[in-house]
MIDOSE-1310 file (N, C-alpha, C; in nm, 2 decimals, decimal comma, always signed):
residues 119
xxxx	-1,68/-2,99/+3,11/-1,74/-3,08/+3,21/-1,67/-3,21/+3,21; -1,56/-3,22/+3,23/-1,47/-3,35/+3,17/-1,54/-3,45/+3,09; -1,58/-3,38/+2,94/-1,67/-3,41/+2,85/-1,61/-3,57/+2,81; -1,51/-3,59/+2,77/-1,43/-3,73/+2,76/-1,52/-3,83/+2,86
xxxx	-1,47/-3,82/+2,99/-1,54/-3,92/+3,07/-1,73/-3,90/+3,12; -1,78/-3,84/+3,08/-1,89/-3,84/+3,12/-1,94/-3,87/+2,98; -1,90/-3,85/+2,85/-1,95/-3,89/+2,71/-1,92/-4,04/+2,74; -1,80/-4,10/+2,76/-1,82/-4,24/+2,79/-1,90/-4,28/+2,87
xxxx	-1,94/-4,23/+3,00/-2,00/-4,31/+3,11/-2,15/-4,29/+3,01; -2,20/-4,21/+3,00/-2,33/-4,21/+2,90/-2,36/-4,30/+2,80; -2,25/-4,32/+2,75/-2,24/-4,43/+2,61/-2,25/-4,57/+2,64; -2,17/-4,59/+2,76/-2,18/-4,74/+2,79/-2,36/-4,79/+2,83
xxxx	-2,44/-4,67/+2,87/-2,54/-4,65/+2,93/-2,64/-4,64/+2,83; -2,59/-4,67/+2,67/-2,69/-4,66/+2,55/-2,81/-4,50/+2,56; -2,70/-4,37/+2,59/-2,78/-4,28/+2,63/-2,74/-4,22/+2,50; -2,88/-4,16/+2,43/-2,83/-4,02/+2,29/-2,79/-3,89/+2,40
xxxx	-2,72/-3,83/+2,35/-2,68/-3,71/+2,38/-2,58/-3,60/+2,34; -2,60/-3,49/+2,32/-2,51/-3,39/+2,28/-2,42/-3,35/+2,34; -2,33/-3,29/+2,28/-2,21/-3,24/+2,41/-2,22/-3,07/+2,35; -2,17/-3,02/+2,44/-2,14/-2,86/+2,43/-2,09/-2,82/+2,31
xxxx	-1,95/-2,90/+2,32/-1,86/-2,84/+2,22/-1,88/-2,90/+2,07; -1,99/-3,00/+2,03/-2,02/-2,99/+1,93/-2,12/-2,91/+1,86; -2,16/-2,82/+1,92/-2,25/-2,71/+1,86/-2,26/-2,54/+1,91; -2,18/-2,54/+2,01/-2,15/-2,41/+2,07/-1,97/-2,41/+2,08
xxxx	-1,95/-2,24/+2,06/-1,77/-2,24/+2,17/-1,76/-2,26/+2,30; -1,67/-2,29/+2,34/-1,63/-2,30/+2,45/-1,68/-2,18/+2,53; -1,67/-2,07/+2,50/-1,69/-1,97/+2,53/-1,83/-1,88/+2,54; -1,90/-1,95/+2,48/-2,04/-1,92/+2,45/-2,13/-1,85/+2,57
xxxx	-2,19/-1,74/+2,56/-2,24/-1,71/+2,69/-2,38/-1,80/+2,75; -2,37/-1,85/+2,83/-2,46/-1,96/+2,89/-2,60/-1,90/+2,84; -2,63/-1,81/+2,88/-2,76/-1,75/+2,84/-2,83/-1,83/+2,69; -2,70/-1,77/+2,57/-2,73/-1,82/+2,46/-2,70/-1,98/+2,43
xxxx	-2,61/-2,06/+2,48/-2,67/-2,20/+2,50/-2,80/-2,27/+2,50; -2,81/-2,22/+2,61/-2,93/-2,26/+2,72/-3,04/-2,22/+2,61; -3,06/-2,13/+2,59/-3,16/-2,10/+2,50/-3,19/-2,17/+2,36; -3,07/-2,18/+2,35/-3,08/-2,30/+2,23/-3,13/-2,44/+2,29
xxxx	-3,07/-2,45/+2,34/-3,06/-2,65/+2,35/-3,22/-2,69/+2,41; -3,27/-2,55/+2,49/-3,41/-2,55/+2,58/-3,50/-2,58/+2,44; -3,51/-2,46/+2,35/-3,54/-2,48/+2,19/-3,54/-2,59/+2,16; -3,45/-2,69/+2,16/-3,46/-2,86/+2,06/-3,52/-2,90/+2,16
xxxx	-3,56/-2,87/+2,31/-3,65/-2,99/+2,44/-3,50/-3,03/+2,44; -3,40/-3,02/+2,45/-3,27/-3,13/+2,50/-3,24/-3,10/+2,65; -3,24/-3,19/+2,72/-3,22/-3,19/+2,86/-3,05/-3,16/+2,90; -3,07/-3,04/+3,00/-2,89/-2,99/+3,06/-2,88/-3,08/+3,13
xxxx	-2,75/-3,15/+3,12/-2,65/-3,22/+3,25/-2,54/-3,09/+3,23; -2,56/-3,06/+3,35/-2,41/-2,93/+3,38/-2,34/-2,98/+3,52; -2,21/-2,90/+3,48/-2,14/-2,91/+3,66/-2,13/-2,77/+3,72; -2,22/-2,67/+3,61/-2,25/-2,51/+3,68/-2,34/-2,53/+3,73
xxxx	-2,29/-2,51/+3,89/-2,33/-2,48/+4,00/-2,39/-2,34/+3,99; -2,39/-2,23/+3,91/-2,41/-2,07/+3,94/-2,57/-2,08/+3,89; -2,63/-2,16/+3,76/-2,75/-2,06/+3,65/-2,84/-2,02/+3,73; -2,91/-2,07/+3,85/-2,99/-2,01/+3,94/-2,92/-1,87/+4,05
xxxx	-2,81/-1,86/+4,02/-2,76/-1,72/+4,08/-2,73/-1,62/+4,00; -2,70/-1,61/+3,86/-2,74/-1,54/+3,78/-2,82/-1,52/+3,74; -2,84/-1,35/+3,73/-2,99/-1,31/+3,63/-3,06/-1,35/+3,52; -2,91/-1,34/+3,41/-2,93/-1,36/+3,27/-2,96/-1,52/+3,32
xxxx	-2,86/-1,60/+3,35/-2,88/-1,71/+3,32/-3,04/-1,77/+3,34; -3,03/-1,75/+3,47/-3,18/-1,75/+3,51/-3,30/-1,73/+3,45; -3,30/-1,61/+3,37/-3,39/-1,55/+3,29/-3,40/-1,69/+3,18; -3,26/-1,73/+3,17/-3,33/-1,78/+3,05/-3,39/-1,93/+3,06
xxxx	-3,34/-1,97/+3,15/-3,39/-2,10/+3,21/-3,53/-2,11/+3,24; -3,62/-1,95/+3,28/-3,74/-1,95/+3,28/-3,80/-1,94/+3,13; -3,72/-1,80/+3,08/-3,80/-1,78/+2,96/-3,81/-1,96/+2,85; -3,71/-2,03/+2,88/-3,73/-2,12/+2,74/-3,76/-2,25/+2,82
xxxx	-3,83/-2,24/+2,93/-3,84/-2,35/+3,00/-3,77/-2,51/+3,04; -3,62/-2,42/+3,05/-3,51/-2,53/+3,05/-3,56/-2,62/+3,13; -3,49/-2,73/+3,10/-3,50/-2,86/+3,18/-3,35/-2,90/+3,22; -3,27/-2,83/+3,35/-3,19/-2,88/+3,39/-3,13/-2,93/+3,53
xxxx	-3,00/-3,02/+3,51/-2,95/-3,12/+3,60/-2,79/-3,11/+3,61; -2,81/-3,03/+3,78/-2,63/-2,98/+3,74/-2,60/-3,01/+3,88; -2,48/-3,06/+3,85/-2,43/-3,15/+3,99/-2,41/-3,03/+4,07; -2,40/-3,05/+4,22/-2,39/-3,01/+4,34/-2,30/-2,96/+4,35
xxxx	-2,17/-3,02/+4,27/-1,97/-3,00/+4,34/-1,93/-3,00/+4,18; -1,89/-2,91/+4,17/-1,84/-2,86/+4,02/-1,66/-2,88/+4,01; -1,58/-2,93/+4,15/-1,50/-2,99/+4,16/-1,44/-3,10/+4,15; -1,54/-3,19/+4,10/-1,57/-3,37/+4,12/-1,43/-3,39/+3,99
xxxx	-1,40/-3,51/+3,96/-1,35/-3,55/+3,86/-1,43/-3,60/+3,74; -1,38/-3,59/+3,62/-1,41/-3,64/+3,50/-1,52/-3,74/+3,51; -1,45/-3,86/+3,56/-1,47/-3,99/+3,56/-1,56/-3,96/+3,69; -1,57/-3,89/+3,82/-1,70/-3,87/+3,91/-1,82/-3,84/+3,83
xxxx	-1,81/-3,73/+3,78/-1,95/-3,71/+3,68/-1,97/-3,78/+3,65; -1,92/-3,88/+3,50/-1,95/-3,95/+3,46/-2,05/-4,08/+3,52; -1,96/-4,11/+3,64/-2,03/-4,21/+3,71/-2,18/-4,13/+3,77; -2,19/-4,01/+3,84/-2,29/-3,98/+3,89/-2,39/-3,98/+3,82
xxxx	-2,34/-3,92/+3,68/-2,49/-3,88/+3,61/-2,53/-4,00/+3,53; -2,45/-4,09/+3,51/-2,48/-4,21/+3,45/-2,56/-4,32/+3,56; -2,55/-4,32/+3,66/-2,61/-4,38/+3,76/-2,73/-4,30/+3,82; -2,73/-4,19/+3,79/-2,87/-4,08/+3,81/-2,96/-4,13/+3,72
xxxx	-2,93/-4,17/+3,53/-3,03/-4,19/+3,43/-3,20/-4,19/+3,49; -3,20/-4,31/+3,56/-3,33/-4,35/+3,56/-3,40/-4,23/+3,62; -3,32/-4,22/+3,72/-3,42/-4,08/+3,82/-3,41/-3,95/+3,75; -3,34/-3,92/+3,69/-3,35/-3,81/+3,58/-3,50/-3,85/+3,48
xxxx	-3,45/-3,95/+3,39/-3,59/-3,97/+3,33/-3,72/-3,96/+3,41; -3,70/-4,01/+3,53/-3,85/-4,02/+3,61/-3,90/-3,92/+3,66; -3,80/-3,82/+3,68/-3,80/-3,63/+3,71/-3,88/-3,62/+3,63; -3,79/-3,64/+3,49/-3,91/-3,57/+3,37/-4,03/-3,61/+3,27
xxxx	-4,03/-3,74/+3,36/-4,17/-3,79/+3,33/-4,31/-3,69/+3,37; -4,26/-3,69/+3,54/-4,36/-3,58/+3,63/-4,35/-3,47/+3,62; -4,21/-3,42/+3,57/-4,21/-3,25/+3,57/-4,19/-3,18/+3,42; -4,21/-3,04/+3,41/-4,23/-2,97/+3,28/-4,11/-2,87/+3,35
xxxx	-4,06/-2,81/+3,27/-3,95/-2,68/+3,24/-4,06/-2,59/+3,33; -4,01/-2,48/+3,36/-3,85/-2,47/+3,35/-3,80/-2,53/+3,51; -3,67/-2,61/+3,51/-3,69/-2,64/+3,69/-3,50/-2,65/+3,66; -3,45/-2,62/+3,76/-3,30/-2,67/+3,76/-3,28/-2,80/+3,90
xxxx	-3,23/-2,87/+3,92/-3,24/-2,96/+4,02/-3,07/-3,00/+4,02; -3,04/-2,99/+4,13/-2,89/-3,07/+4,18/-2,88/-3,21/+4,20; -2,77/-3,24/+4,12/-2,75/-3,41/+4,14/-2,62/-3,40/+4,22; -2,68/-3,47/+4,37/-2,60/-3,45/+4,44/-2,43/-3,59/+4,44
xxxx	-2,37/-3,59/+4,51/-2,31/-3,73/+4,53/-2,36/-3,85/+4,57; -2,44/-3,80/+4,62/-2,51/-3,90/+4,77/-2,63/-3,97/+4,63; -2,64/-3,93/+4,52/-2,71/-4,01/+4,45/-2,87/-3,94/+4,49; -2,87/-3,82/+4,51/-3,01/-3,78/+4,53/-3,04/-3,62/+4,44
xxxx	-3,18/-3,62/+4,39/-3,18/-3,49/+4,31/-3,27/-3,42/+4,39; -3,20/-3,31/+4,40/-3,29/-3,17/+4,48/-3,36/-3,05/+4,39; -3,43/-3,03/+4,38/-3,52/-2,92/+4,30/-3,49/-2,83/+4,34; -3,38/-2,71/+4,33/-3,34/-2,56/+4,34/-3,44/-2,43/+4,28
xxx	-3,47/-2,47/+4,17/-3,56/-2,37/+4,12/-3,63/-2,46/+4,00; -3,82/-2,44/+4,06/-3,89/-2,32/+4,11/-3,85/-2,38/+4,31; -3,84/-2,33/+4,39/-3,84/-2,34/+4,53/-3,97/-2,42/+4,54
C-alpha cells in the first residue's frame, strides 16, 4: 500500500500504527490477517478495494468484527494515500467513536467516508 509514504504521512501525524509487513508475508491470505489484527482491536487502513466482494474475506471481517478503512481507488499514489488517510485521522477516530465492528467504509478522495458494509 505504498507502505513508505503512508508510514510517513502517519508519523508526521504523531499516529501509533502497524504496518503489514511487519507481522504478516506479503502474501498472506487476507482472511488470515484480518483475523488477526481484528483480534488485537487494530483498526485496517487498506487500498483493497475487493474484502466486501469476497466471501472469505468478508466472512472474516464479520466473524472478528473488523474495523475497516479502505480507500475508494487502489490506483492512487504512495504519497496520495498517505495524504488521504492522514487528513482522514480525525474522521476516522470519530467513525469509531460511534461505531463498533464489524463495518468496512471507503475513504474516498473527495475527503468523505462511506459505510459499504453493514448497508
Amino acid at each position: 500500500m505504498g507502505r513508505k509514504d503512508v508510514a510517513e504521512a502517519l508519523r508526521a501525524r504523531d499516529t501509533c500504527f502497524q504496518l503489514h509487513h511487519q507481522h504478516f508475508a506479503d502474501n498472506e491470505k487476507d482472511e488470515v490477517w484480518i483475523t488477526e489484527v481484528s483480534r488485537r482491536r487494530w483498526v485496517i487502513l487498506t487500498k483493497d478495494t475487493e474484502h466486501h466482494r469476497k466471501r472469505s474475506e468478508l466472512e472474516a471481517v464479520i466473524a472478528t468484527n473488523a474495523r475497516e478503512f479502505a480507500l475508494s481507488n487502489a490506483s492512487l499514489s504512495g504519497a496520495e494515500m498517505g495524504r488521504i488517510f492522514a487528513s482522514m485521522l480525525t474522521s476516522i477516530v470519530r467513525y469509531l467513536d460511534k461505531h463498533d465492528g464489524p463495518f468496512i467504509v471507503r475513504v474516498r478522495r473527495s475527503l468523505e467516508l462511506v459505510c459499504i458494509y453493514p448497508k
